[in-house]
KEPA-415362 format. One record per atom (N, C-alpha, C): residue in three letters; atom name; x, y, z. Coordinates in pm, 1 decimal. Layout:
! KEPA-415362
(rec 'ALA','CA',(X,Y,Z))
...
This chain:
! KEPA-415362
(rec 'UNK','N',(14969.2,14231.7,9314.0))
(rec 'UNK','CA',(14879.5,14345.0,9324.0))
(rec 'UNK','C',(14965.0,14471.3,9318.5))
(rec 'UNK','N',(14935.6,14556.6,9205.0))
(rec 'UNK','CA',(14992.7,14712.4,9223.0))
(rec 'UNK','C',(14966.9,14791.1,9278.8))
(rec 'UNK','N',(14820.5,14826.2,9225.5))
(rec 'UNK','CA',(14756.6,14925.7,9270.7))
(rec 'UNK','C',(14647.8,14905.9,9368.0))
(rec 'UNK','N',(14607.0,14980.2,9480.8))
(rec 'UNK','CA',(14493.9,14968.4,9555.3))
(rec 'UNK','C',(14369.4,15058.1,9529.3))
(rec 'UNK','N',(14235.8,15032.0,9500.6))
(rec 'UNK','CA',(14159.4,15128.8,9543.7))
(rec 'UNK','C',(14022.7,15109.9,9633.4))
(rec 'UNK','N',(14013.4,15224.8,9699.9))
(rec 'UNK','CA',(13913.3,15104.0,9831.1))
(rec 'UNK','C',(13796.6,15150.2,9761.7))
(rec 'UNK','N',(13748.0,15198.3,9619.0))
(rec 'UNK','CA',(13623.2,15224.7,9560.3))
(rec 'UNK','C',(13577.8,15072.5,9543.8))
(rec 'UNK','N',(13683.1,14973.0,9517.2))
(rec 'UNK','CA',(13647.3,14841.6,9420.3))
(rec 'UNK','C',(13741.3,14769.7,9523.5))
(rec 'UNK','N',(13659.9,14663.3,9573.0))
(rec 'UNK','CA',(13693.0,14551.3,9627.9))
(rec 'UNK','C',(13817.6,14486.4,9584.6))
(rec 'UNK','N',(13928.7,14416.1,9675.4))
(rec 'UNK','CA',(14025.7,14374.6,9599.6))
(rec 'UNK','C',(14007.1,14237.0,9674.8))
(rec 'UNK','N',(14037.5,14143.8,9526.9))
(rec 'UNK','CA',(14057.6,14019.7,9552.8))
(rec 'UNK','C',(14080.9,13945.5,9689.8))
(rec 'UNK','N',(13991.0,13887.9,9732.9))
(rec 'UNK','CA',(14049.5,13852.9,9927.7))
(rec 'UNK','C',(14149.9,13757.3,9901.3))
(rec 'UNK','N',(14127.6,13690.0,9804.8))
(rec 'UNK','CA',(14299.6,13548.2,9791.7))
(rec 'UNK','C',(14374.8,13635.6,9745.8))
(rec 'UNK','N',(14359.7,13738.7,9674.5))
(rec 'UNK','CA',(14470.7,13806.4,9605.5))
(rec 'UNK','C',(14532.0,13902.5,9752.8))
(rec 'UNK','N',(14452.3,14001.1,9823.7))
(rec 'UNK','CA',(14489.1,14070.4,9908.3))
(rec 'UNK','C',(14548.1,13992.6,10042.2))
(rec 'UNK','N',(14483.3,13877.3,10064.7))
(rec 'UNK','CA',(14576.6,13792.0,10162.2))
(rec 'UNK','C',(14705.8,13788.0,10175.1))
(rec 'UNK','N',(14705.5,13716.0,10030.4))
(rec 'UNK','CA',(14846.5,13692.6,9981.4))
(rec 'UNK','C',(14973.9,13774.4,10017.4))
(rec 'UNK','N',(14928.0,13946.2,9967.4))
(rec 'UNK','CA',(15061.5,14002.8,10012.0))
(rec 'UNK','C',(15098.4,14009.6,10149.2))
(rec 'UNK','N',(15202.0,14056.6,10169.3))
(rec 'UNK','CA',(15224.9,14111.3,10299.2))
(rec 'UNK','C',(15163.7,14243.0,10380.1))
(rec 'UNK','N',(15171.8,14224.8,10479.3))
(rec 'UNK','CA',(15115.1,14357.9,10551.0))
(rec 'UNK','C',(15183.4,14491.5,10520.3))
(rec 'UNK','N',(15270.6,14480.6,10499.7))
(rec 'UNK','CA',(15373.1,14636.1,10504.2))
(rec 'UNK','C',(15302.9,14633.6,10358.3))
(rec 'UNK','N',(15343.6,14552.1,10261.6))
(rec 'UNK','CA',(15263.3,14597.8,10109.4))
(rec 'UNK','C',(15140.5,14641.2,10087.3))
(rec 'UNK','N',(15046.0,14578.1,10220.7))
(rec 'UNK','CA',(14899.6,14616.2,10189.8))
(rec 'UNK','C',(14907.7,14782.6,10245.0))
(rec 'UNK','N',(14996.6,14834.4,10369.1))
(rec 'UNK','CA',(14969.7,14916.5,10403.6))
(rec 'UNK','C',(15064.4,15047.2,10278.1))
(rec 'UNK','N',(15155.0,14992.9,10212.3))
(rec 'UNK','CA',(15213.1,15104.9,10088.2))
(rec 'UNK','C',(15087.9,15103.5,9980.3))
(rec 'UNK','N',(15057.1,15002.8,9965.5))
(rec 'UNK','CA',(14968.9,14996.2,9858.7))
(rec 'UNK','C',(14851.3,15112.5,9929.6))
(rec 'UNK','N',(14774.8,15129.0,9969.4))
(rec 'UNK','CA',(14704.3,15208.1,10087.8))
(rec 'UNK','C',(14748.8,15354.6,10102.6))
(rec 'UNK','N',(14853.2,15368.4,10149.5))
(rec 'UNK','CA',(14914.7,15507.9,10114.3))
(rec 'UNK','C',(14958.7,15571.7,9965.6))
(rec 'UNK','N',(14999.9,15474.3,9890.8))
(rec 'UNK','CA',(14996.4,15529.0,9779.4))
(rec 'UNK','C',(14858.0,15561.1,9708.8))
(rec 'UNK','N',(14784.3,15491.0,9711.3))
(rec 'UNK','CA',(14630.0,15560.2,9673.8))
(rec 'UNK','C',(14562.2,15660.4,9751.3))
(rec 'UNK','N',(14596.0,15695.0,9861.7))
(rec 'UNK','CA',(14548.7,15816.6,9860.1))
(rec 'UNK','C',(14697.5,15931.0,9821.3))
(rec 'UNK','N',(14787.0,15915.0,9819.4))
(rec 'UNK','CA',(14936.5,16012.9,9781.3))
(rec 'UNK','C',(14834.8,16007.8,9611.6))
(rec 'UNK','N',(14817.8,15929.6,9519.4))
(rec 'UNK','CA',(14776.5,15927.5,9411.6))
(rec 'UNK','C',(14681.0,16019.5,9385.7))
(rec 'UNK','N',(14537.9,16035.6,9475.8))
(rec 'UNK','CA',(14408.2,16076.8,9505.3))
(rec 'UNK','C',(14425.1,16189.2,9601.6))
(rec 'UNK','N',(14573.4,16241.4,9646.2))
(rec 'UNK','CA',(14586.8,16386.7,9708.0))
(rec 'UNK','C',(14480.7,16399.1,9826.1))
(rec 'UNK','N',(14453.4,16303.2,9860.0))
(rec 'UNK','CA',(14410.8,16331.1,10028.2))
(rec 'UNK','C',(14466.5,16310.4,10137.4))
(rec 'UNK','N',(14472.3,16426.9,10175.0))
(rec 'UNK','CA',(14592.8,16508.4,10279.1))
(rec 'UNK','C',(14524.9,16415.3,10455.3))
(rec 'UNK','N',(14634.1,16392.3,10491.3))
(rec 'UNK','CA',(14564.7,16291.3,10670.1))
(rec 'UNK','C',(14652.5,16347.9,10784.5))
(rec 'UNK','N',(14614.9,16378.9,10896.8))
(rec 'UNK','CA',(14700.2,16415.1,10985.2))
(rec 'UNK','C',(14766.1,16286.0,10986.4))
(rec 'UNK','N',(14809.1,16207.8,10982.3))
(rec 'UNK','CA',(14853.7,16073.4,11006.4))
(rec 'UNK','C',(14809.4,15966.2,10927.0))
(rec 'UNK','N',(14919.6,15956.7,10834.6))
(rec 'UNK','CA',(14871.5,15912.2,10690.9))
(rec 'UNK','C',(14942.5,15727.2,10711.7))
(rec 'UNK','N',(15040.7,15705.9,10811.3))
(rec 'UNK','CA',(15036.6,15562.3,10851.7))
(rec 'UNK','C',(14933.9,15496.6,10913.8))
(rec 'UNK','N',(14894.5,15588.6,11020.0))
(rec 'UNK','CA',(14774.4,15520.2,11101.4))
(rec 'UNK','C',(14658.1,15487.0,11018.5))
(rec 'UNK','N',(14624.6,15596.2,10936.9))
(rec 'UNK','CA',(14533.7,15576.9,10863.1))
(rec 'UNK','C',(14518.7,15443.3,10743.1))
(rec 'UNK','N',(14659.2,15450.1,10723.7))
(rec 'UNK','CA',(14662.3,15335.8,10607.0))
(rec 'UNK','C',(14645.8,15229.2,10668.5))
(rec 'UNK','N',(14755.8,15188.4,10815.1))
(rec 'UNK','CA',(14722.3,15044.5,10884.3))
(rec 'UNK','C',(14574.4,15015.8,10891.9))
(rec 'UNK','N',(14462.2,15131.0,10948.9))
(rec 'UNK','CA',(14353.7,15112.4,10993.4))
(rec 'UNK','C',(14268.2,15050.9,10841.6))
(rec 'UNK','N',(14271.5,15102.8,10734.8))
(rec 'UNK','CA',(14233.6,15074.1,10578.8))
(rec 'UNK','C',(14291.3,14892.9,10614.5))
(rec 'UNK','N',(14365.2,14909.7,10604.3))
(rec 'UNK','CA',(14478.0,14766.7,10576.8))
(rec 'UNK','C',(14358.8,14652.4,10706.8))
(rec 'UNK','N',(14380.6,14691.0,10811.0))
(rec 'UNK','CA',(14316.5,14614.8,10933.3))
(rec 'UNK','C',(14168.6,14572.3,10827.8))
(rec 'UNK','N',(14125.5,14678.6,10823.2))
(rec 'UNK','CA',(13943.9,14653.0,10784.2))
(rec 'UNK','C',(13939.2,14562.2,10653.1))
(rec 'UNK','N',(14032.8,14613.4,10588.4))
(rec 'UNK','CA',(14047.5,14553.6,10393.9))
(rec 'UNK','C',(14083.3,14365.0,10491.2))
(rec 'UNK','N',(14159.6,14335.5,10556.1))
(rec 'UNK','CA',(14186.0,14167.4,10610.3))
(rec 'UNK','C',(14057.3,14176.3,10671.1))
(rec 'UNK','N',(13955.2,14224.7,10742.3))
(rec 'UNK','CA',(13864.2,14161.1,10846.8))
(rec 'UNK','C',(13759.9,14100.5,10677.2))
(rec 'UNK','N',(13784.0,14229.1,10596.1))
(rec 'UNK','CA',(13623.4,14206.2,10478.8))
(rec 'UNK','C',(13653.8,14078.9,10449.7))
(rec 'UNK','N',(13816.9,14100.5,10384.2))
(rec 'UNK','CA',(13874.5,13922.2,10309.2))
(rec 'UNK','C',(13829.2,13790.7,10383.7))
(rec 'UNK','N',(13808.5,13876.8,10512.8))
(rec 'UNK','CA',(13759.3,13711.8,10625.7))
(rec 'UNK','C',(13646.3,13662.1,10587.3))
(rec 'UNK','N',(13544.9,13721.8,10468.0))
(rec 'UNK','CA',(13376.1,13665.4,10448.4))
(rec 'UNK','C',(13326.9,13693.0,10597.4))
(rec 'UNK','N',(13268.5,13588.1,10586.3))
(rec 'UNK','CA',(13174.7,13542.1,10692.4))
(rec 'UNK','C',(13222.4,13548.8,10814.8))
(rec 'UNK','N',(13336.3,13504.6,10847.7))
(rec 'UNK','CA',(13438.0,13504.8,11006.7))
(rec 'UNK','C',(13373.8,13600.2,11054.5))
(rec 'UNK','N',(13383.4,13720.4,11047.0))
(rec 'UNK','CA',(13316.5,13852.0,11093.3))
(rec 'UNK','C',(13219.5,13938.9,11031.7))
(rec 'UNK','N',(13172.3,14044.3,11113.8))
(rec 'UNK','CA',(13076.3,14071.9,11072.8))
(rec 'UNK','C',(13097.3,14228.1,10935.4))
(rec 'UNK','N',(13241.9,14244.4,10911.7))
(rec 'UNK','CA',(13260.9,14361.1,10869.4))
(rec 'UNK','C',(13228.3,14316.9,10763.8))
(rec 'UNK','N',(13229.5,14244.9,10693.1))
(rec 'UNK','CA',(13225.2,14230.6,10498.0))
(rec 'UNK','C',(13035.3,14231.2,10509.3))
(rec 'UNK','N',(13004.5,14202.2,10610.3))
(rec 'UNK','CA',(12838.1,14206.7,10603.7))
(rec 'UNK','C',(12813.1,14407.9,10620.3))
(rec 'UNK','N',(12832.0,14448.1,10711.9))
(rec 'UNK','CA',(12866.7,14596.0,10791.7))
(rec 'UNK','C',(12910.0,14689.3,10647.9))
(rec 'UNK','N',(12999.9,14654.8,10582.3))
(rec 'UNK','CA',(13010.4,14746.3,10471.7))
(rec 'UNK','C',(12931.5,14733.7,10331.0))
(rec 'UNK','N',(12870.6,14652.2,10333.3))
(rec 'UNK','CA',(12770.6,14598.6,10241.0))
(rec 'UNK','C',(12627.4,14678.8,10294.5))
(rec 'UNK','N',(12664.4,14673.7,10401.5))
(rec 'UNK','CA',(12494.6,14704.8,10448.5))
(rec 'UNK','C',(12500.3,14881.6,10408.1))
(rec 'UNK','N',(12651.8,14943.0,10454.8))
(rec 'UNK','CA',(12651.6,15107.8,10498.5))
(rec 'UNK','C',(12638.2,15171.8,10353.9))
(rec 'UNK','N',(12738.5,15044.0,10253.4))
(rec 'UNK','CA',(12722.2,15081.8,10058.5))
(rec 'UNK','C',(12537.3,15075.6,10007.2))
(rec 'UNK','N',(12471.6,14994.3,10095.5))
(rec 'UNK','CA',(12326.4,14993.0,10064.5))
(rec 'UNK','C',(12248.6,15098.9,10129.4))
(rec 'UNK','N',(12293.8,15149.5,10237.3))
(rec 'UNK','CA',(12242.5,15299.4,10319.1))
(rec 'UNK','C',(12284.7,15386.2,10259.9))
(rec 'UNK','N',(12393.8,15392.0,10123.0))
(rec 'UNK','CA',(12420.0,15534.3,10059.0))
(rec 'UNK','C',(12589.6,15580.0,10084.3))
(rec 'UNK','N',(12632.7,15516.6,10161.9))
(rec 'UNK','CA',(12776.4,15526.6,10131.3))
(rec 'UNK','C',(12883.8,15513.0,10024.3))
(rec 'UNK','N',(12970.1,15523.3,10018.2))
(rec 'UNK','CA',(13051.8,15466.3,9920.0))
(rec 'UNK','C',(13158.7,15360.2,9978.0))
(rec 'UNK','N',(13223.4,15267.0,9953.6))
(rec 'UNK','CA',(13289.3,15206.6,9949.2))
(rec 'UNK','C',(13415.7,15215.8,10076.4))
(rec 'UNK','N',(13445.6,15335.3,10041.2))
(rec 'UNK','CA',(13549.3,15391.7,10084.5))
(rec 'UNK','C',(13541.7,15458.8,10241.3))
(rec 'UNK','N',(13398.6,15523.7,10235.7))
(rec 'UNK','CA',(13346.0,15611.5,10311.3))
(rec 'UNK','C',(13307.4,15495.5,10426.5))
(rec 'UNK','N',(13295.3,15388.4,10341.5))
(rec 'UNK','CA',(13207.0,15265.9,10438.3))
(rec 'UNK','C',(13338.5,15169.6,10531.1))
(rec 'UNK','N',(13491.2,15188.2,10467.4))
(rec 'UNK','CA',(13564.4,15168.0,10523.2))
(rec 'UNK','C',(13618.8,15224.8,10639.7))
(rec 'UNK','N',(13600.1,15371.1,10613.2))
(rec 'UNK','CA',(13629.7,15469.8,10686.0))
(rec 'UNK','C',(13561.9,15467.9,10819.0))
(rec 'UNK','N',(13429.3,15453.9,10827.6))
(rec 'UNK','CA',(13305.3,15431.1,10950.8))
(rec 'UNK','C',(13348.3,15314.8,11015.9))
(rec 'UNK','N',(13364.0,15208.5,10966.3))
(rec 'UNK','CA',(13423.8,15103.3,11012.2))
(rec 'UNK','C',(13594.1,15113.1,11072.1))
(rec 'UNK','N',(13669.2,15153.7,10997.6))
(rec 'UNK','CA',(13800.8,15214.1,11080.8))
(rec 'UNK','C',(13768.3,15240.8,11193.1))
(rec 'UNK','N',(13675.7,15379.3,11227.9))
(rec 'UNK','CA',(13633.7,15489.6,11312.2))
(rec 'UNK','C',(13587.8,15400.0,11398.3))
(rec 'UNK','N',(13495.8,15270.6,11428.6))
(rec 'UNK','CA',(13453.4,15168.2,11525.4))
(rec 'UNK','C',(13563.7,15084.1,11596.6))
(rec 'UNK','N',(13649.4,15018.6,11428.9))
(rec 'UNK','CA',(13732.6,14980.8,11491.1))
(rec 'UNK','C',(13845.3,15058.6,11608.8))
(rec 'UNK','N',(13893.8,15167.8,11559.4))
(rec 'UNK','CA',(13961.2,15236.4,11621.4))
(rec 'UNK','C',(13939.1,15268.5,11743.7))
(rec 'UNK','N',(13828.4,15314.5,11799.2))
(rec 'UNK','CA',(13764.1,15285.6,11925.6))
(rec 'UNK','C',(13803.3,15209.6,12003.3))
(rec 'UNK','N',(13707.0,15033.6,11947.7))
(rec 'UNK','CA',(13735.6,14919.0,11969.4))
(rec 'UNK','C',(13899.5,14936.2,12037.9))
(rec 'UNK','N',(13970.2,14926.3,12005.2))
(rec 'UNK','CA',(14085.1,14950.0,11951.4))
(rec 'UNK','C',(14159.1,15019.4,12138.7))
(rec 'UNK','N',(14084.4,15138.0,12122.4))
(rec 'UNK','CA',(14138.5,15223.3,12231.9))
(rec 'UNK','C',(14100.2,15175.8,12335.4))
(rec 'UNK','N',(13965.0,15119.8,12351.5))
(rec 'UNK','CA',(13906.1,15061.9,12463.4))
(rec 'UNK','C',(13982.9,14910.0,12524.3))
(rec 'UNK','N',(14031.4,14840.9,12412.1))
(rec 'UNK','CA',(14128.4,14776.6,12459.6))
(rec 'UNK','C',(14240.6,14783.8,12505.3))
(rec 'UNK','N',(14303.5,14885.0,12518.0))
(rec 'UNK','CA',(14427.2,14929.8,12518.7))
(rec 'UNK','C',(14401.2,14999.6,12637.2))
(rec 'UNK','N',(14344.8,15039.5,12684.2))
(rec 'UNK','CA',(14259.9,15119.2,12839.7))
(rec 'UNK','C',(14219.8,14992.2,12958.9))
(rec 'UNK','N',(14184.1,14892.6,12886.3))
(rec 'UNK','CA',(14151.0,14769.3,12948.3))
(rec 'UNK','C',(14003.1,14797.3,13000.4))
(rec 'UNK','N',(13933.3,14899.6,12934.8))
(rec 'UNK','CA',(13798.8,14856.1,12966.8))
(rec 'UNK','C',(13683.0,14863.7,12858.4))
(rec 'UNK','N',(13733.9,14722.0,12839.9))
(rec 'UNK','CA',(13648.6,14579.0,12734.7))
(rec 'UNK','C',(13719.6,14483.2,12782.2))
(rec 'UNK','N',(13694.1,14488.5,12929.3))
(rec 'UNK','CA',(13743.0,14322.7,12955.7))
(rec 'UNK','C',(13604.6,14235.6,12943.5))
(rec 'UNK','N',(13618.2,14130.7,12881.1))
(rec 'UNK','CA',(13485.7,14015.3,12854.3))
(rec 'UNK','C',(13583.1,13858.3,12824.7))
(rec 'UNK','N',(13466.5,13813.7,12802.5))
(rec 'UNK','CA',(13535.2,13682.5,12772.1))
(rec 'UNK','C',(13607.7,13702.0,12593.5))
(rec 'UNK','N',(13513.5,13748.6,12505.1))
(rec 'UNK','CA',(13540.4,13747.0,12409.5))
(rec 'UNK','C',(13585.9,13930.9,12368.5))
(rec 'UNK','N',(13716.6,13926.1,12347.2))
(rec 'UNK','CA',(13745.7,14119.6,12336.5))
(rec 'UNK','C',(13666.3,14215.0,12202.3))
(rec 'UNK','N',(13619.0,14075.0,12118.2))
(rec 'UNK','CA',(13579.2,14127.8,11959.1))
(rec 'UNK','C',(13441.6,14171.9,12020.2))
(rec 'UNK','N',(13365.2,14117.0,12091.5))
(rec 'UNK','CA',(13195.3,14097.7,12099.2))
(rec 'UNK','C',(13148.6,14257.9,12088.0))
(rec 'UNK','N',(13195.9,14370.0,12159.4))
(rec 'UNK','CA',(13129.5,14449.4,12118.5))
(rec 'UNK','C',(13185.4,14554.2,12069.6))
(rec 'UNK','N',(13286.6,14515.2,11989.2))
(rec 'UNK','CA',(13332.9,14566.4,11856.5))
(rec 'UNK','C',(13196.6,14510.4,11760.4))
(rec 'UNK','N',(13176.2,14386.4,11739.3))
(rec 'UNK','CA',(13079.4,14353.6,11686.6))
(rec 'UNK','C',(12964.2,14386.3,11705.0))
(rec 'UNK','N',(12883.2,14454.7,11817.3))
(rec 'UNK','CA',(12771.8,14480.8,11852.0))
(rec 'UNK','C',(12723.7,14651.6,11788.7))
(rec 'UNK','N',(12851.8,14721.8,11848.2))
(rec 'UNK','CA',(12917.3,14856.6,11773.9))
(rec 'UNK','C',(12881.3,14887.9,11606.2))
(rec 'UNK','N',(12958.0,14757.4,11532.5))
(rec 'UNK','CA',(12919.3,14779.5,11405.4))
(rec 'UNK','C',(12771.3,14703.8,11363.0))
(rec 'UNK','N',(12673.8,14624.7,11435.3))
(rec 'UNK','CA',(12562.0,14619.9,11400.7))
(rec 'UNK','C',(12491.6,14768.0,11417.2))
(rec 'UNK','N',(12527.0,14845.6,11541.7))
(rec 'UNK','CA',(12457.3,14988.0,11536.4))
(rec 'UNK','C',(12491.4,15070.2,11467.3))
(rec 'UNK','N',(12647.8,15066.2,11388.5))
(rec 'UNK','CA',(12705.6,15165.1,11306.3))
(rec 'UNK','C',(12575.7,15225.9,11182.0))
(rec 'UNK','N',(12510.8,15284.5,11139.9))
(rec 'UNK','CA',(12463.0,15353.2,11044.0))
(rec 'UNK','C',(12532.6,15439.0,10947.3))
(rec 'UNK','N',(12476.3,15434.2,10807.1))
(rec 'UNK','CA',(12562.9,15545.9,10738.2))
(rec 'UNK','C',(12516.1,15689.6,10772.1))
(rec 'UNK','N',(12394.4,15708.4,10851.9))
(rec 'UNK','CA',(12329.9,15807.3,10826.3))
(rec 'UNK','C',(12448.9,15825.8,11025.9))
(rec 'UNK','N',(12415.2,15763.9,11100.6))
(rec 'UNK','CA',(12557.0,15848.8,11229.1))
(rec 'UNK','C',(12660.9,15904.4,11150.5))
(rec 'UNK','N',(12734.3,15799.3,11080.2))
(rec 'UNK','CA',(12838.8,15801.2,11046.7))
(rec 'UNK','C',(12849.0,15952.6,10996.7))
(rec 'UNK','N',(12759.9,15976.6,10869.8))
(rec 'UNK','CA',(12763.6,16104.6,10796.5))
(rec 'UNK','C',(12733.7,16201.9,10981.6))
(rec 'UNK','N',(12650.9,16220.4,11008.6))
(rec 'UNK','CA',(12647.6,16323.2,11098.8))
(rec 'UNK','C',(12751.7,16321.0,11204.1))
(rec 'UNK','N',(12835.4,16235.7,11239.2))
(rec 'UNK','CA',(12971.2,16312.4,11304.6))
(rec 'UNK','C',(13043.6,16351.8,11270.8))
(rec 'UNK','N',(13026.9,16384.5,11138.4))
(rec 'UNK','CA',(13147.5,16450.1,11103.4))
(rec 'UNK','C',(13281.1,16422.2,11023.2))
């Protein structure tokens, strides 16, 4: 794989395959390509990289359903990755705070992106 673009789905056997540090250059170089400027253009790419492995999972989770649904509410692709980052990332902090202790730490990460909308998403901003 050379090039990345999160407009068009990339191969999940193909994107597996590489390595993580490659998925996350591949990631930064498309937006360095596409000149969109990030306060934090690693974080941002890992977070792309995280969501691009959950979609490759199919079915395992609920994100490859979640960005399908936000591209059918009027999103784009990209935009629909982005909303999903923004949950995960959360997710993310709340674990790291230790309050999402449960049995299962994903469950309402998962519950999160059943409420995610494209139409929130667009209004925060």
């Amino acid at each position: 794989m050379k090039h990345y673009d999160p407009l068009k789905p990339p191969a999940p056997e193909q994107w597996r395959t590489i390595g993580e540090q490659q998925q996350i250059q591949l990631v930064q170089d498309y937006h360095r390509r596409a000149r969109i400027r990030l306060p934090n253009a690693m974080v941002h790419a890992v977070i792309h990289a995280v969501v691009e492995n959950q979609i490759a999972l199919g079915d395992e989770t609920p994100v490859r359903r979640t960005v399908q649904r936000l591209i059918s509410e009027g999103l784009d692709r990209h935009e629909s990755i982005h909303a999903v980052g923004s949950v995960l990332a959360g997710h993310m902090n709340d674990l790291l705070r230790g309050s999402d202790a449960g049995a299962d730490p994903n469950s309402s990460y998962y519950v999160a992106l059943g409420q995610l909308t494209a139409k929130d998403w667009l209004q925060s901003g």
